[in-house]
C-alpha positions in Angstrom: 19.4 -124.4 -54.1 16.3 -123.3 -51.9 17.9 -124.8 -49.1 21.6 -123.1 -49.5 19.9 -120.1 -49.9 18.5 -120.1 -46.5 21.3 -121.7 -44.8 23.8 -119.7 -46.9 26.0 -123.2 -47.4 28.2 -123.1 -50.9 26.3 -125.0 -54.1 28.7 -127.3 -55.5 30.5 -127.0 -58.7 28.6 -128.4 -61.7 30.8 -131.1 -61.6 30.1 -132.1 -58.5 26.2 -131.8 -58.9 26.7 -133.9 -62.1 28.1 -136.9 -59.8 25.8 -135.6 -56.8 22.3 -136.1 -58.9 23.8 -138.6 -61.4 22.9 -136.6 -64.5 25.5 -135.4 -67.6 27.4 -132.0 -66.9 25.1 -131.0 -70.4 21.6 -131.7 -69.1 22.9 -129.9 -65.7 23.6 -127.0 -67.4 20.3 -127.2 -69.5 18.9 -127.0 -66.1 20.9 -123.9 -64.7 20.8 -121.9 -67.2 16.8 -121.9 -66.6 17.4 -121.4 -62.8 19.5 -118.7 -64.3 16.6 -117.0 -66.7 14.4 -117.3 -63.6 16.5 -115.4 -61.4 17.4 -118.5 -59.1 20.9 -118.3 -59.4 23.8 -116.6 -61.1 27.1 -118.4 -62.8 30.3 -116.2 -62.8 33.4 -117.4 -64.0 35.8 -118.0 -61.3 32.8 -117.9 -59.0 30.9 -120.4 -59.7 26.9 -120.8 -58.8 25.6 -118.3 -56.4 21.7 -118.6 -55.1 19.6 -115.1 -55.6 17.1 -113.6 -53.3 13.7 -114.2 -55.0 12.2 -112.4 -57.2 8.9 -112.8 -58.9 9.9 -110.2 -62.0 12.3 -112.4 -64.4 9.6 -115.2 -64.4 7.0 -112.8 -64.9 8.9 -111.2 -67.8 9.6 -114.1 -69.1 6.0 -115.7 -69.2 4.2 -112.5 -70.2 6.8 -111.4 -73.0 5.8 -115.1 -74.4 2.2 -114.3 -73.8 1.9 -110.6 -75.1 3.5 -112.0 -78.1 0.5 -114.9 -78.3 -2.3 -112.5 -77.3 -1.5 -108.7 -77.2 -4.0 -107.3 -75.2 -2.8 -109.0 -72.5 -0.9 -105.7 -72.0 -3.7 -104.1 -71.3 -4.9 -106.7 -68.8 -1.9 -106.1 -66.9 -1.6 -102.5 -67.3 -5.6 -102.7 -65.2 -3.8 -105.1 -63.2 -1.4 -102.6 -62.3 -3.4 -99.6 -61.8 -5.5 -101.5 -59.2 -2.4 -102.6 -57.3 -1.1 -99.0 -57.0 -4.5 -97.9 -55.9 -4.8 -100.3 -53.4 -1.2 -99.6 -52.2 -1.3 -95.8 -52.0 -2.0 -95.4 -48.6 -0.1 -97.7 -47.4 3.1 -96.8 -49.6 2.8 -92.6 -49.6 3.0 -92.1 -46.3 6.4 -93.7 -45.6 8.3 -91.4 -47.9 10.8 -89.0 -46.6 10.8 -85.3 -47.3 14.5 -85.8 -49.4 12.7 -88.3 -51.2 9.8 -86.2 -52.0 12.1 -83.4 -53.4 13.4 -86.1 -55.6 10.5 -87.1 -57.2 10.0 -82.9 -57.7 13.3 -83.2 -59.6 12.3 -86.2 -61.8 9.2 -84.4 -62.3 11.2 -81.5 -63.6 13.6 -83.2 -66.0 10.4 -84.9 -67.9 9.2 -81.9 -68.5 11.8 -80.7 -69.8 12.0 -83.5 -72.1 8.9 -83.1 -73.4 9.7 -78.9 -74.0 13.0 -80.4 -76.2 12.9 -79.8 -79.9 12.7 -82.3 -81.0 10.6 -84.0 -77.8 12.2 -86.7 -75.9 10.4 -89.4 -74.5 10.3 -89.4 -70.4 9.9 -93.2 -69.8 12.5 -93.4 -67.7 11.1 -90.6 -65.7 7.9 -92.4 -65.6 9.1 -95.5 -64.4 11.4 -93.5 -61.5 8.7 -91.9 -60.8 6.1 -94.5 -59.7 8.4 -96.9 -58.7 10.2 -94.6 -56.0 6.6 -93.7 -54.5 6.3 -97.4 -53.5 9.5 -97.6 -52.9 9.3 -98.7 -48.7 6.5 -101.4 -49.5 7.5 -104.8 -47.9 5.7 -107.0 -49.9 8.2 -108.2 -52.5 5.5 -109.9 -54.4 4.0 -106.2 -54.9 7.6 -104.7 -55.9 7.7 -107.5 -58.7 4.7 -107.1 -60.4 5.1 -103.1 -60.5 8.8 -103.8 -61.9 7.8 -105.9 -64.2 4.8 -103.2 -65.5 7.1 -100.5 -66.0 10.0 -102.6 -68.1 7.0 -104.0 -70.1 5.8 -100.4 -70.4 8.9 -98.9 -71.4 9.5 -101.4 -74.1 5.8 -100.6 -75.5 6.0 -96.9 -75.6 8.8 -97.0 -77.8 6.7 -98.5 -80.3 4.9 -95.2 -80.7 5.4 -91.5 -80.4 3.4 -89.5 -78.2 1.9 -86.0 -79.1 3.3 -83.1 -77.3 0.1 -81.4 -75.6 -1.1 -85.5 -74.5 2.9 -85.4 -72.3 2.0 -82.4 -70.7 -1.1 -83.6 -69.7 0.3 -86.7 -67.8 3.0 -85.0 -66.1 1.4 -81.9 -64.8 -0.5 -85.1 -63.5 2.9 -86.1 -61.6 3.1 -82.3 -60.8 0.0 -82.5 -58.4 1.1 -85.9 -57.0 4.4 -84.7 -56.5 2.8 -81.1 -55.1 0.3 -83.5 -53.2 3.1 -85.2 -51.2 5.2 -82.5 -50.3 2.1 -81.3 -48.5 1.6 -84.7 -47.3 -2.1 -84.1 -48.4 -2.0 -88.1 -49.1 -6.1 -87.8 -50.6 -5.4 -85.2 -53.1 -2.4 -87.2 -54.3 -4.8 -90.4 -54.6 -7.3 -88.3 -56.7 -4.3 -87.1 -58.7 -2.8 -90.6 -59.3 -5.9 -92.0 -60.4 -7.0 -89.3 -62.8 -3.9 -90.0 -64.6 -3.9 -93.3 -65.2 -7.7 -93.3 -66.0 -6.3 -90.5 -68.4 -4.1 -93.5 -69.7 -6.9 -95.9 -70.0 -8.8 -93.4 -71.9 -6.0 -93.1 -74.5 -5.7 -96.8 -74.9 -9.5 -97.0 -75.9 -9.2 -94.6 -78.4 -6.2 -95.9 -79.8 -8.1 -99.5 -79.9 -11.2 -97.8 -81.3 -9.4 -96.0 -84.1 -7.5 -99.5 -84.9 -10.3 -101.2 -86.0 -12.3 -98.0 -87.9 
């Protein structure tokens, strides 16, 4: 499948792979449908098998959904994880992003806070992913893009176990105000400050939260 990806050759018909590799049509589909979850290939009726371009984020999602389950704080282990890769990509990532796309991060920006003024409050955690994902948006490492993809469905998925107060929202997205006003005046070093007083902010929470849990 590798190889018809790069040449871009048709995969034969699961019938055809069942003679080609001499294994029942059963077993071959056992064997798909985990190229499937992994993101190797998709079936379509009428279509057939179809190689993806890779992606690291559905075998990520799958092995740390498994693990979060076994060991929880692995969450936060990845949550460090990826504070330290948007760090590290800042610089390179910031810079590349166009003046329309700066305005739209002001516009997601926006709409979460007015979310947050709703009665009764609505959680921005789709705002929050759009946000940070469309700042490192232009990187070219798709190993990066994965991992950061993978964060902020994991993420969403965990802040809907909880509610968050009010006054704590505001907080974290007149954050995203200053990164947003940071960009817009290209001041790329006051948007770094910005981006990691915010997620230390975050990190700050989660201790107290874990420190309360075992009181």
């Amino acid at each position: 499948m590798a190889e018809a990806n790069r040449t871009g050759a048709c995969i034969p018909t699961i019938a055809e792979l069942s003679e080609e590799l001499g294994i029942s049509i059963t077993t071959l589909r056992e064997q798909l449908e985990v190229a499937r979850r992994l993101g190797f290939v998709s079936i379509k009726p009428k279509i057939g098998i179809q190689t993806c371009d890779f992606s690291l984020s559905p075998a990520l999602m799958l092995s740390l959904q498994y693990g979060i389950k076994v060991q929880p704080e692995l969450f936060e282990a990845f949550r460090d994880l990826r504070k330290h890769i948007e760090a590290s990509y800042w610089y390179e990532a910031a810079p590349l992003l166009t003046s329309t796309e700066v305005s739209v991060l002001g516009d997601i920006v926006r709409k979460a806070q007015q979310k947050i003024e709703n009665q009764p409050i609505e959680m921005p955690e789709k705002e929050h992913r759009a946000f940070h994902l469309a700042i490192f948006q232009h990187l070219e490492n798709p190993l990066v893009k994965s991992i950061l993809e993978t964060f902020w469905e994991l993420n969403a998925r965990n802040e809907r176990n909880y509610y968050l107060d009010r006054t704590y929202l505001v907080t974290v997205w007149n954050y995203h105000q200053r990164i947003y006003e940071a960009l817009a005046a290209r001041d790329f070093e006051r948007g770094y400050q910005a981006l990691i007083a915010h997620m230390d902010l975050v990190v700050q929470r989660k201790k107290v939260e874990l420190s309360q849990r075992f009181e």
